[in-house]
LODREN-705178 format. One line per 4 residues: for each residue x, y, z of N, C-alpha, C, CB. Coordinates in steps of 0.001 Angstrom, whole numbers, plus 500000, padded with zeros to 6 digits. Glycine has a CB too. Layout:
<marses>
X:Y:Z:X:Y:Z:X:Y:Z:X:Y:Z  ...
</marses>
This chain:
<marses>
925092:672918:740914:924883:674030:740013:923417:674441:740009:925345:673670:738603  922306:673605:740139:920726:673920:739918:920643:674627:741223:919544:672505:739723  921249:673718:742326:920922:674919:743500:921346:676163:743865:921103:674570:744503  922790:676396:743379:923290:677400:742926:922135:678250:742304:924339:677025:742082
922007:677788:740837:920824:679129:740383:919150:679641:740709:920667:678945:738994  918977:678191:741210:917625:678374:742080:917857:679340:743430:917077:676773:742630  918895:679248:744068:919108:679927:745024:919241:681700:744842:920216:679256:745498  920136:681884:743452:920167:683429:743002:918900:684236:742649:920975:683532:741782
918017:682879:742120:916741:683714:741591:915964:683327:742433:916147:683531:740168  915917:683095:743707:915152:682788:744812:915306:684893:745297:916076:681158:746088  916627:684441:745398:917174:685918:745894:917028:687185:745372:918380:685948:745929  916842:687037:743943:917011:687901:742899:914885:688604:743234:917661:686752:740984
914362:687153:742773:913134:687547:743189:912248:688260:744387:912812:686741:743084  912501:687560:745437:912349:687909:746717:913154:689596:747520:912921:686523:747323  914293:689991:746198:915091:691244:746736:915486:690937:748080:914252:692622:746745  916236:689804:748025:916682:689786:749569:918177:689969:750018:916296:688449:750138
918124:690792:751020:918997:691681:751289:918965:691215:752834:918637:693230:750828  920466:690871:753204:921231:690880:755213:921548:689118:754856:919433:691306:757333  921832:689071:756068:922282:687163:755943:921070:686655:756194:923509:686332:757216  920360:687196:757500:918789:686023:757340:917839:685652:755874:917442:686811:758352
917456:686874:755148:917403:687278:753732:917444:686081:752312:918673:688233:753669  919258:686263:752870:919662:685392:751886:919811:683887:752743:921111:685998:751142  920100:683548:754198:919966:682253:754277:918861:681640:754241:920432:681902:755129  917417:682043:754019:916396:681427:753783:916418:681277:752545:915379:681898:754221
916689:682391:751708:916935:681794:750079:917616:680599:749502:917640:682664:749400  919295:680428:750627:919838:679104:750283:919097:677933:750492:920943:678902:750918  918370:677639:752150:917790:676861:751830:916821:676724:751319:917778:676486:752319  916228:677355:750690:915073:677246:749675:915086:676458:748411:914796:678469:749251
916701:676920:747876:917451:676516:746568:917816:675024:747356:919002:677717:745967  917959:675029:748177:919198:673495:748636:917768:672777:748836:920662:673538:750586  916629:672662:749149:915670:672207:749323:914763:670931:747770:915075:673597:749789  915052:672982:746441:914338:672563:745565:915314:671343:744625:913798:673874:744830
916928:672086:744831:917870:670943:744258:917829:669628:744943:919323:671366:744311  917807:669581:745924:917691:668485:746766:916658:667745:746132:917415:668812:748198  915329:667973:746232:914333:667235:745669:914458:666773:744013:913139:668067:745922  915184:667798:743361:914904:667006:742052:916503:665680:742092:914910:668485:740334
917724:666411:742982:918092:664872:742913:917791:663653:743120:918698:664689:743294  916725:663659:744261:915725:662445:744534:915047:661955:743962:915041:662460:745192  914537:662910:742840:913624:662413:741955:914721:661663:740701:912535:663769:741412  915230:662409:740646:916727:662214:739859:916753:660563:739504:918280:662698:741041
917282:660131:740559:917677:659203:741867:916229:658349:741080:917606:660060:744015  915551:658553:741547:914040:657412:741632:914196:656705:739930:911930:658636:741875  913918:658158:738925:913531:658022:737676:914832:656875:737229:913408:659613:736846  916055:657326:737127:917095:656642:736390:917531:655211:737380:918460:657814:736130
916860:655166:738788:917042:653875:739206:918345:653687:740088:917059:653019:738006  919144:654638:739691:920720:654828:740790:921030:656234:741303:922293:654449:739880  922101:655601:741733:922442:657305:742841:923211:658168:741603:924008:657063:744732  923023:659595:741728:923995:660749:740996:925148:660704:741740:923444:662341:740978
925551:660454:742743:926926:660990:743111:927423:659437:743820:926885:662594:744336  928035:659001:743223:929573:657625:744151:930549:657742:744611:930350:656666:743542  931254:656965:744458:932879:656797:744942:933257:656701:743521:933431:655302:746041  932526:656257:742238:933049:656281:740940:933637:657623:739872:932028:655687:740380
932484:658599:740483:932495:659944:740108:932968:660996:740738:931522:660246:739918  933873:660456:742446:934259:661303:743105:935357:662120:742388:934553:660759:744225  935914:663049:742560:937354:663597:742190:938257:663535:743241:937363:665018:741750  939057:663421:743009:940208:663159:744105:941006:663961:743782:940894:661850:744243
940976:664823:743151:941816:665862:743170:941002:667155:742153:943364:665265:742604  940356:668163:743070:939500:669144:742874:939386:669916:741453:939798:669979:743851  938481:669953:740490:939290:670325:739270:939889:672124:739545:938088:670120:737712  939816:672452:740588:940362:673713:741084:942179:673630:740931:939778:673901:742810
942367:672488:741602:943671:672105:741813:944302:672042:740378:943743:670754:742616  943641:670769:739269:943785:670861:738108:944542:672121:737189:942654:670667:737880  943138:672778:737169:943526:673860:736684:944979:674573:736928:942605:674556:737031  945630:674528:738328:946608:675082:738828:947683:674474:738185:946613:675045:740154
948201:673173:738131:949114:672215:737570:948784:672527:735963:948811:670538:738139  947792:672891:734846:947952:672916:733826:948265:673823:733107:947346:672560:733555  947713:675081:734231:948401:676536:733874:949837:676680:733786:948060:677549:734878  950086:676309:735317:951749:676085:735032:952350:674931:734352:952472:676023:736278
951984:674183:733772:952627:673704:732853:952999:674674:731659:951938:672659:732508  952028:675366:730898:952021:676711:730156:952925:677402:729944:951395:677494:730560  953358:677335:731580:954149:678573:731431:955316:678516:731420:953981:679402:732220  955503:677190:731983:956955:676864:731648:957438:676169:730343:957407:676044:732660
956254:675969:729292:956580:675904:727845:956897:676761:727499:955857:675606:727036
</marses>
């Protein structure tokens, strides 16, 4: 999500416009997110992402199975 919005206002700022444009903006954002997970990472002493916190089933998918539950109430 941070690189997500670092990346829009990379874009937003810079007015960048075509795919080269905006793919220097992504990695710009994937760069600055990147680094604060590392730092992330250093400060709290463990990793942000495991096998504990994986999802195994996308909350995209989720969503799909709870809607239709809904609807067939």
């Amino acid at each position: 999500m941070l690189g997500e919005r670092v990346t829009t206002e990379i874009t937003r700022k810079d007015h960048a416009e075509g795919f080269d444009a905006c793919e220097d903006a992504a990695k710009r954002g994937r760069r600055v997110a990147g680094n604060a997970r590392k730092e992330t990472e250093k400060e709290i002493g463990k990793p942000i992402t495991s096998s504990e916190n994986y999802l195994d089933t996308p909350e995209k998918e989720k969503r799909k199975h709870i809607v239709g539950k809904k609807k067939d109430v």
